[in-house]
SEMAR-6956 format. One record per residue (C-alpha): residue in one letter; residue number from 0; x, y, z. Coordinates in Angstrom, 2 decimals. Example, Ala and Ser with C-alpha at 12.3 -4.5 7.8 and 13.67 -1.06 7.14 Angstrom:
2
r:a; k:0; px:12.30; py:-4.50; pz:7.80
r:s; k:1; px:13.67; py:-1.06; pz:7.14
***
This chain:
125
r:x; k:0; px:86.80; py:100.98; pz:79.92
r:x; k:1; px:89.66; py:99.34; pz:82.23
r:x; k:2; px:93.36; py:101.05; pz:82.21
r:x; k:3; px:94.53; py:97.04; pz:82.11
r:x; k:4; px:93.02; py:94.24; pz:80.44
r:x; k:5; px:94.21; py:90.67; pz:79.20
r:x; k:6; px:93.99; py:89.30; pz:76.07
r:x; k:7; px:94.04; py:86.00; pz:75.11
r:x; k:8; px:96.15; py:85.77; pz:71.94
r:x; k:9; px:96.30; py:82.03; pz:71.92
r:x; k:10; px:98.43; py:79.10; pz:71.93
r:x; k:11; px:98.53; py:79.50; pz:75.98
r:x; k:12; px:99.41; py:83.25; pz:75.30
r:x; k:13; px:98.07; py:86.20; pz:77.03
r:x; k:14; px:98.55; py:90.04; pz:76.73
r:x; k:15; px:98.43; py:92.13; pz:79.46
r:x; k:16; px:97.62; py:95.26; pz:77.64
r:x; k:17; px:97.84; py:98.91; pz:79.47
r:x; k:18; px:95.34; py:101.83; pz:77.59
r:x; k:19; px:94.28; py:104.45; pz:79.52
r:x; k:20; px:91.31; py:106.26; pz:78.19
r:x; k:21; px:91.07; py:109.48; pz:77.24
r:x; k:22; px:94.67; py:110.26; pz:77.29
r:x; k:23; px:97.82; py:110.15; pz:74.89
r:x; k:24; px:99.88; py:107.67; pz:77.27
r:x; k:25; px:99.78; py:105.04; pz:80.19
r:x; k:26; px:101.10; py:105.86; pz:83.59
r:x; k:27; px:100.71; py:103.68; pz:86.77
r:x; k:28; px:98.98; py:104.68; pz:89.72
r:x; k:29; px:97.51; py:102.91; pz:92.79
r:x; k:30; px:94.83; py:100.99; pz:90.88
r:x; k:31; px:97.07; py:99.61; pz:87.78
r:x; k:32; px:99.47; py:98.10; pz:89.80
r:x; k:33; px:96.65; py:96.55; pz:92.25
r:x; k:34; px:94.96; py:95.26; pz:89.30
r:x; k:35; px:98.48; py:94.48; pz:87.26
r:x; k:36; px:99.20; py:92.46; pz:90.53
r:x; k:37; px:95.78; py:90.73; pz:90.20
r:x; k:38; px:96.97; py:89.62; pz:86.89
r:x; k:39; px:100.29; py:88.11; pz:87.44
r:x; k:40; px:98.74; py:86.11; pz:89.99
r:x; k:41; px:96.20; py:84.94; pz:88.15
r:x; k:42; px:98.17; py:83.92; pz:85.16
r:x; k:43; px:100.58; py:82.60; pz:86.84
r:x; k:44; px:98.41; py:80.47; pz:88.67
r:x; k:45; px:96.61; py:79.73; pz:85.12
r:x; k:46; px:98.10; py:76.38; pz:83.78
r:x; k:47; px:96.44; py:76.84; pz:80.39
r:x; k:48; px:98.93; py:79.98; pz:80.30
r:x; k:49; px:102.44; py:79.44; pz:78.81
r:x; k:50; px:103.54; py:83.46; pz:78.80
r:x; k:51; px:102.58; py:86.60; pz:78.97
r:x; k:52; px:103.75; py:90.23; pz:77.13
r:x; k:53; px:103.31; py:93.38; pz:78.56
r:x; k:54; px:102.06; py:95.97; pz:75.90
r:x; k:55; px:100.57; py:98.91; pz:75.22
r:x; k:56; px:97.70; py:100.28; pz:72.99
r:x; k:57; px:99.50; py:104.00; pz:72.95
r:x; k:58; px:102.03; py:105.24; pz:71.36
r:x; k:59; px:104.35; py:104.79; pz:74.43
r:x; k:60; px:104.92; py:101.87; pz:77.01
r:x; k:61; px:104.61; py:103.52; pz:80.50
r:x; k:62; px:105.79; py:106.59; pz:81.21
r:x; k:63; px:105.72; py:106.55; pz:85.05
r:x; k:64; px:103.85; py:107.16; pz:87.98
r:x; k:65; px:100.73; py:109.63; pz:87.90
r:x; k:66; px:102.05; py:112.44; pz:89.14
r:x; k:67; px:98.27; py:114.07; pz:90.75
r:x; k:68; px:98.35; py:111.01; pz:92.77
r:x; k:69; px:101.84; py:111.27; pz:94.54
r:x; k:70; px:101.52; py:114.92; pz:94.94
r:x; k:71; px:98.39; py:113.85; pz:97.16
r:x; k:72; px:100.26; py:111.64; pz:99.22
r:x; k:73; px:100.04; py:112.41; pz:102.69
r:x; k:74; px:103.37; py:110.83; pz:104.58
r:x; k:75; px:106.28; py:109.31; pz:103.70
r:x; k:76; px:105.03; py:105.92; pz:104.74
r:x; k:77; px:102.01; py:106.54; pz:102.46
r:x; k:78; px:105.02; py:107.23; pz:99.38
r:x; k:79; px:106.68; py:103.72; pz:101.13
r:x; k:80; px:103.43; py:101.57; pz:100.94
r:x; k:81; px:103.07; py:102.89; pz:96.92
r:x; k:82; px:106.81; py:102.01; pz:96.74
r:x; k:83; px:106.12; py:98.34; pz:98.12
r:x; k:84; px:103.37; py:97.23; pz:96.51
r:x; k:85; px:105.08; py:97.96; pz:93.06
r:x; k:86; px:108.28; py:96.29; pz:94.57
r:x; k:87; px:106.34; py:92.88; pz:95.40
r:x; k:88; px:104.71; py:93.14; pz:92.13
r:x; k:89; px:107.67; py:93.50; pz:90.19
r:x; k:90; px:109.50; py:91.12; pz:91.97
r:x; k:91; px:106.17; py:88.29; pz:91.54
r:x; k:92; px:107.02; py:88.64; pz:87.97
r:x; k:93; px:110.25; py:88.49; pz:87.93
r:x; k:94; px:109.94; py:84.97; pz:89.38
r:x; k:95; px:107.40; py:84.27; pz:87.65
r:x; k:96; px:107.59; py:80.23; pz:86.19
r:x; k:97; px:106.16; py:81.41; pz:83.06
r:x; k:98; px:108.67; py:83.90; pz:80.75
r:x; k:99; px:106.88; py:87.33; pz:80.77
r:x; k:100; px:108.35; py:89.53; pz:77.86
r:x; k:101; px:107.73; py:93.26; pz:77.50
r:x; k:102; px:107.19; py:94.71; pz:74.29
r:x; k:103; px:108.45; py:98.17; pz:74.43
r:x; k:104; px:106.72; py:101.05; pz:72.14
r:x; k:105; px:108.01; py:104.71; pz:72.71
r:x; k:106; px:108.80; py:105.63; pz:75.78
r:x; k:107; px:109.50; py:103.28; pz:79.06
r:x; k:108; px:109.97; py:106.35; pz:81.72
r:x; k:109; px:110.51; py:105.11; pz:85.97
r:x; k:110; px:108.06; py:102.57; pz:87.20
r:x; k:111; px:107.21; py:101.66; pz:83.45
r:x; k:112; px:111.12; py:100.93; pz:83.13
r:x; k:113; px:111.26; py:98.98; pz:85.75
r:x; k:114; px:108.08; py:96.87; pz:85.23
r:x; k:115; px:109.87; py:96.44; pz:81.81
r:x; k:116; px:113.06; py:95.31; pz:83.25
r:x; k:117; px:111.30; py:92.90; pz:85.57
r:x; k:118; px:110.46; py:90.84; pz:82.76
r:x; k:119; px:112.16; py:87.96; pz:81.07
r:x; k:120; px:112.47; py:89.01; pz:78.16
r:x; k:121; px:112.09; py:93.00; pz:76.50
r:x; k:122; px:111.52; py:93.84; pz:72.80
r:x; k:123; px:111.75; py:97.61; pz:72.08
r:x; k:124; px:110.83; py:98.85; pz:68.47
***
């Protein structure tokens, strides 16, 4: 099972929904934010797509980076390339044509914040 998959919810709506198996929360490493980057791009790109929401099938939003795989990193420009790719894919939805709207559940802890705040729109319950 994928960490990140979209949903089609209809009406030109998609979910890009973030469950990690096997544990209690989400957290972003190097693979959800190459595949979260896929996504953007492809939905943006998508003309049958009107907007997206960011949500999560745990009891929490994002609650960060995965803290095994930055303790591995090697260099500080192995730390900067992380650091970028999450900037440009952030910043892709940001712009994005399309209003992207995060809807917040529990916690929204660093990166997760910020890939919150990077949307149009945010709904926390």
């Amino acid at each position: 099972m994928s960490m990140i998959r979209i949903e089609d919810q209809g009406d030109g709506v998609r979910t890009i929904l973030f469950d990690r198996p096997e544990s209690p929360h989400n957290f972003m490493n190097q693979e959800v934010v190459e595949r979260l980057h896929s996504m953007v791009r492809d939905l943006v790109a998508d003309d049958t797509v009107k907007g997206v929401v960011m949500a999560s099938a745990k009891k929490s939003f994002l609650v960060g980076g995965d803290l095994k795989e930055l303790q591995a990193l090697k260099t500080p420009s192995d730390a900067a390339a992380i650091i970028e790719d999450v900037q440009i894919c952030m910043r892709d939805i940001e712009l994005a044509p399309k209003p992207f709207v995060a809807a917040i559940n529990g916690l929204a802890l660093g990166g997760g914040l910020e890939i919150a705040l990077s949307c149009s729109y945010r709904i926390a319950a």
